[in-house]
C-alpha angles and dihedrals in degrees: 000000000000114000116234107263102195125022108183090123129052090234109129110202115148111224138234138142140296123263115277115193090236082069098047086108097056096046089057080047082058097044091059105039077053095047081049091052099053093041092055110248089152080149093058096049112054095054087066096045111106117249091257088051090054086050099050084058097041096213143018086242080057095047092050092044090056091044090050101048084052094050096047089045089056112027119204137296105067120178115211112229106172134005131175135189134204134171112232106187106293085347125085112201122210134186134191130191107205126184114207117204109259098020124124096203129046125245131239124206125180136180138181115211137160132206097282086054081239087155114224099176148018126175130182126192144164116250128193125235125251112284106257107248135185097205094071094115102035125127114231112246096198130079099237121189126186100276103230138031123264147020117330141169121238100228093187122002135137132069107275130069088249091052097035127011086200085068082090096064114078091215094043092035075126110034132142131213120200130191137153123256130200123188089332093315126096089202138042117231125005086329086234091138138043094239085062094064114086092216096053109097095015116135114266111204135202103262088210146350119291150109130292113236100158122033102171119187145153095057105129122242116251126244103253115274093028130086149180113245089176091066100034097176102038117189115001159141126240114196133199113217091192085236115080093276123100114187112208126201113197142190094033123172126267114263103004099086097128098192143069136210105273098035123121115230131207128201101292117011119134136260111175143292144313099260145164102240123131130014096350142132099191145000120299155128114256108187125167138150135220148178089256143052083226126103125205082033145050124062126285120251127220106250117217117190119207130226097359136154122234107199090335096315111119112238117193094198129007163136115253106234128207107261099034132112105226126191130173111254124255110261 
């Protein structure tokens, strides 16, 4: 499974891809291994889990038991709100978000099948619904630009917890998480080490003018897969943007922030780069913006980027969404 990239907030959702219409049949293979599962076919479906998931649940007894506390905490009547599939090597891995009447968190559900439907994992977990916020409908002041060159992959992005884990967090109820692809990966090799990952060492840019008011560095990077909860934003830069609105770039690497406290910034210069420091699994790019210089505190802001490509469709104002490649204009 996909590692957490960015931990700020205590929100657990395991991620995977969006659907491609090439796994539409295995999302409808999800659905009703999830429609089996809530209906309490614990019979059924054990005779499809593979030997090492038996084993992981020691005895059918173990596996109904499991099944049957689930279906008595939630009750009936889900409503899927969001689901994803990915193909990771012979398994595909669907998830599905489901929202039960009367409950005040979401449910994941996730579950690792191949094309036999010889099923290898399931996983279920609590998630939390999206922070209430009073900014859903305000307009950005700044001028924000992407703040980097090149193409990159929006991790988490969007409004909703399907779209965005960060959406449970009052101040990154709007987040972004950033991070490079290359043919499906977002690292060369067995990803053991930073320099393995495309995005670690690229240039991060000031996405508007403003004023410096944080310029965090000397905090190490982590091993991949690991990260430092005691230090959630790791190296960074905090901007003023002298309106209301403070951009912070987050997870940069040791040693590269280019800025101090006191300096004025322009569109695209640049700040440091692309690290693995925080609370961070790999290496990526967080960037939000909210209505204080203060973390943890203040509300998340809508951020709306000016003159940017979605897969390679140019987009005057907008909000970066989970799934797409996203890359600055040419100007």
């Amino acid at each position: 499974m996909k590692r957490f990239l960015c931990c700020l907030a205590a929100v657990l959702l395991i991620a995977v891809s969006l659907v491609p219409a090439e796994a539409q049949g295995a999302a409808a293979t999800g659905r009703g291994l999830t429609e089996l599962f809530f209906r309490g076919a614990s019979a059924e479906l054990w005779g499809m889990f593979s030997p090492e998931l038996q084993a992981a649940f020691g005895t059918e007894d173990g596996f109904r038991q499991f099944q049957a506390q689930v279906v008595s905490a939630f009750g009936s009547g889900a409503e899927l709100v969001h689901e994803e599939v990915s193909l990771l090597g012979e398994w595909w891995v669907y998830q599905g978000l489901l929202q039960f009447p009367g409950v005040e968190v979401y449910l994941a559900i996730q579950w690792a099948f191949d094309d036999r439907e010889v099923i290898g994992g399931l996983y279920v977990t609590q998630v939390p619904k999206e922070a209430p916020s009073q900014f859903l409908d305000y307009e950005t002041k700044t001028e924000l630009y992407l703040p980097f060159t090149g193409e990159w992959y929006v991790y988490w992005g969007g409004r909703s917890i399907g779209q965005n884990y960060h959406a449970a967090d009052a101040a990154q109820r709007f987040a972004l998480d950033f991070l490079v692809l290359e043919n499906g990966s977002s690292h060369a090799g067995a990803g053991t080490a930073n320099e393995d990952y495309y995005a670690f060492g690229r240039p991060i840019l000031a996405p508007a003018a403003g004023l410096v008011i944080a310029a965090v560095d000397g905090i190490g990077d982590n091993i991949p897969g690991s990260m430092n909860p005691e230090q959630p934003l790791g190296n960074h830069v905090v901007i003023d943007h002298q309106n209301g609105e403070y951009s912070f770039l987050a997870h940069l690497q040791r040693g590269s922030v280019a800025v101090q406290v006191g300096d004025w910034v322009e569109p695209g210069d640049l700040l440091g780069l692309c690290g693995n420091s925080g609370n961070s699994s790999e290496p990526h790019l967080h960037n939000h913006l909210q209505n204080t210089p203060d973390f943890p505190g203040g509300e998340g802001l809508p951020a709306l980027f000016r003159s940017y490509l979605v897969d390679g469709v140019l987009v005057e104002r907008g909000e970066p969404l989970r799934g797409q490649f996203v890359a600055p204009a040419e100007k």
